[in-house]
C-alpha positions in Angstrom: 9.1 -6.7 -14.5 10.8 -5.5 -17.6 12.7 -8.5 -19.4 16.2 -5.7 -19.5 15.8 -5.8 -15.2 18.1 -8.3 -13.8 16.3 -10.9 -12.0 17.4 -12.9 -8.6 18.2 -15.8 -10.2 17.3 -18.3 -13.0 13.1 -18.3 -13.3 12.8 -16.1 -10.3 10.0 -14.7 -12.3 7.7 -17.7 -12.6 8.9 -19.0 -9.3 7.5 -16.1 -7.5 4.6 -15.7 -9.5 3.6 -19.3 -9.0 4.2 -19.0 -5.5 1.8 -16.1 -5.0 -0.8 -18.1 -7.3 -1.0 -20.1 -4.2 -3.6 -20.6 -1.7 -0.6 -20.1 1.1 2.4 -18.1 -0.7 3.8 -18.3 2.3 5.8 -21.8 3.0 6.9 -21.4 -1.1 8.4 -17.7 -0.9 10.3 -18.6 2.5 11.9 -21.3 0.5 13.1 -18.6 -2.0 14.6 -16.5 0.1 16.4 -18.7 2.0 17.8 -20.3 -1.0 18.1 -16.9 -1.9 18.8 -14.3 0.8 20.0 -11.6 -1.3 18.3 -7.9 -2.1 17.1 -8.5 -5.3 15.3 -11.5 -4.2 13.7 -9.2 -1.7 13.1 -6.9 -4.3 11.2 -9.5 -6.4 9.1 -10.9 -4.0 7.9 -7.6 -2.9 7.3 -6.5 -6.7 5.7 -9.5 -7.5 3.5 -9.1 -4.2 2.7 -5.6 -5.8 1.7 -7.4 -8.8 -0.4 -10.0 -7.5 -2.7 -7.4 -5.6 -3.1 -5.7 -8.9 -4.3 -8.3 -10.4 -6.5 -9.4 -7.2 -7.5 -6.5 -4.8 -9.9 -8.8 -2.7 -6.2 -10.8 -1.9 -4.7 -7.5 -0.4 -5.0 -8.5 3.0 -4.2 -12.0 2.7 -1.2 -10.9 0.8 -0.1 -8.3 3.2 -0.2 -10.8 6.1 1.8 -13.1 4.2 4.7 -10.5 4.5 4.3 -10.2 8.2 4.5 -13.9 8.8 7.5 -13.8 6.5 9.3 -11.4 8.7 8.0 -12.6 11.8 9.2 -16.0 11.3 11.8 -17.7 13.1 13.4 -18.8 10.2 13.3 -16.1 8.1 16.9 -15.8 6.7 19.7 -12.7 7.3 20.2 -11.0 4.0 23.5 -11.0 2.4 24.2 -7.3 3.4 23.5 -8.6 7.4 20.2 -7.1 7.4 17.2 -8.4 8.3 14.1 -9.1 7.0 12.0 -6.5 9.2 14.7 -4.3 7.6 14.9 -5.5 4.3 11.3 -5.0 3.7 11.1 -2.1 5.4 13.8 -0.3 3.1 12.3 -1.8 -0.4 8.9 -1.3 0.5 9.9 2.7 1.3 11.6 2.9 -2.0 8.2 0.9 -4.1 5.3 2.6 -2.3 5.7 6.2 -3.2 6.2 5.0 -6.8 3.2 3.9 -7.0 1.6 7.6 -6.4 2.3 8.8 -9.6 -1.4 8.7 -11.4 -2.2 6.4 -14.5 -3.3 9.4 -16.7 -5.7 7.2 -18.4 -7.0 5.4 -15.5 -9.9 7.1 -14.0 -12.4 4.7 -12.8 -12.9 4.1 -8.8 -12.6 0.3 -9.1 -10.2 -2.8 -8.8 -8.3 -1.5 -11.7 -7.1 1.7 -11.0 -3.4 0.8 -10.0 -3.0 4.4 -8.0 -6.3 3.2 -5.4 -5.2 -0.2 -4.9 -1.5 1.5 -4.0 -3.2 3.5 -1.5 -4.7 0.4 0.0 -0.8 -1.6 0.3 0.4 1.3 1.7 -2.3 1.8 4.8 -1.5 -1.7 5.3 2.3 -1.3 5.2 1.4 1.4 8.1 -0.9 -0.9 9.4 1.5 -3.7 10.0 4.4 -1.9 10.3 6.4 -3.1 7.1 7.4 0.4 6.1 6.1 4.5 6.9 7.7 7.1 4.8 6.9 11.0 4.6 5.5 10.7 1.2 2.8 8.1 2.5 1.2 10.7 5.2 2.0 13.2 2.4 -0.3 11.9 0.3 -3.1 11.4 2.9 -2.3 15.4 3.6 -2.9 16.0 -0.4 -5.9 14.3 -0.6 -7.2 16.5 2.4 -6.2 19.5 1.3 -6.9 19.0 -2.8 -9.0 21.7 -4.4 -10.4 22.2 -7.7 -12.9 19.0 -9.1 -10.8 17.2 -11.2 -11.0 13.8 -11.5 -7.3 14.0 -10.4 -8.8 15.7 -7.2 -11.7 12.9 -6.3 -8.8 10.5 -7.0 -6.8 12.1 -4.4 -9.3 12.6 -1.8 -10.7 8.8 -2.2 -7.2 7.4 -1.9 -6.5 9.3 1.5 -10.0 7.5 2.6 -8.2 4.3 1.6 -5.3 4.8 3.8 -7.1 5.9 6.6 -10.0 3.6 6.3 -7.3 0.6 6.3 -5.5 2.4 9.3 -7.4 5.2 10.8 -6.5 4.7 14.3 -2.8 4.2 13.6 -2.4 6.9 11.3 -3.8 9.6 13.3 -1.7 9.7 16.3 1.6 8.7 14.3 0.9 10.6 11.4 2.3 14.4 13.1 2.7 16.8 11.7 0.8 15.5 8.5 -2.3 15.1 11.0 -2.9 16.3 13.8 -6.2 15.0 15.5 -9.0 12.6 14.1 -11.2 15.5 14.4 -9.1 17.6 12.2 -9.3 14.8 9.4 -13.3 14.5 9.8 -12.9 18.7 9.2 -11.0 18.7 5.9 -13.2 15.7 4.6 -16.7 17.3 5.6 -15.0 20.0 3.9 -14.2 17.9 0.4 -17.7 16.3 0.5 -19.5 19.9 0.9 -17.6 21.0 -2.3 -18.7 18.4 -4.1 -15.4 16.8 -5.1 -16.6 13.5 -4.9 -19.0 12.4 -7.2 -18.8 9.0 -7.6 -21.9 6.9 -5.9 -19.2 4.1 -4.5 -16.9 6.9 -3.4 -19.0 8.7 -1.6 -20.3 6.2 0.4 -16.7 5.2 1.2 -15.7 9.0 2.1 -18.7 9.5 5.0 -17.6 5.9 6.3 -14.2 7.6 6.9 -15.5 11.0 7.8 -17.3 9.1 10.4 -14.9 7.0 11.6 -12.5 9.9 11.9 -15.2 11.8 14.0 -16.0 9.0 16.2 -12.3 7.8 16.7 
């Protein structure tokens, strides 16, 4: 976070990144919001959770269900504004994800490091675990279905709608009108990307006719 951003409260910065550092975030980050049940504590542990999975992709999942227990728990605290945590999340996590859609100009590489993939990823699992849905998240799935041209911009698009659906296919699908309106539709407009030749990528290929399959065998 930028050092002008005003933070939660004194070394919420190192607290939360030590926390995450941990095997189990979870016990440690309850802790800080209930000493801290306020939005901009919400607001840092769900950055700092974006951060963490930057840095570690593999930790994605682990991370992800971290958040779930956090709102699922029974002592998860009421934030200052009355809301809850379902909610709290829900709201910040609508606001951070499509931010994260905006492409890294001088990031093309289908890896770990490309911050615009690995966005794709927290947001199918947002839907997944339903922490937070938004138009722009089935809008982008919708983009990368319907990109043309072969740009890397393009194969970036059309691998990060795999992402998402790969992480939630079966969820996506049905919930997903009218951005989609049938697995067999999706398994259309993806034979469609592969036979132009948008993906070229060895890695991304092979991911795009996992999800191509998937969506026709759903």
């Amino acid at each position: 976070m930028d050092d002008d951003i005003e933070h939660a409260f004194h070394n919420a910065e190192k607290l939360f990144r030590s926390a995450y550092a941990l095997a189990d975030p979870t016990p440690e980050l309850l802790n800080l919001i209930r000493a801290h049940p306020t939005e901009l504590a919400i607001r840092d542990l769900l950055v700092y959770y974006f951060e963490a999975v930057e840095g570690n992709p593999s930790r994605a999942y682990a991370l992800t269900s971290v958040l779930v227990t956090l709102r699922d728990s029974p002592d998860a605290p009421v934030i200052e504004d009355g809301s809850t945590l379902t909610q709290a999340f829900y709201d910040r996590l609508h606001d951070l994800i499509p931010r994260g859609f905006d492409f890294d100009k001088d990031n093309r590489t289908f890896g770990p490091t490309n911050t615009y993939l690995v966005n794709c990823l927290l947001s199918g699992l947002s839907l997944k675990y339903n922490l937070t849905s938004s138009t722009d998240q089935y809008g982008e799935i919708r983009k990368g279905l319907n990109t043309h041209g072969n740009s890397s911009t393009s194969e970036l698009l059309v691998i990060g709608a795999c992402i998402q659906l790969l992480t939630n296919g079966s969820g996506i699908v049905p919930t997903g009108k009218p951005f989609i309106h049938s697995a067999n539709e999706v398994a259309t407009k993806l034979r469609s990307q592969q036979s132009a030749g948008r993906v070229k990528e060895s890695k991304a290929l092979e991911l795009l006719e996992v999800c191509r399959l998937l969506m026709q065998y759903n």
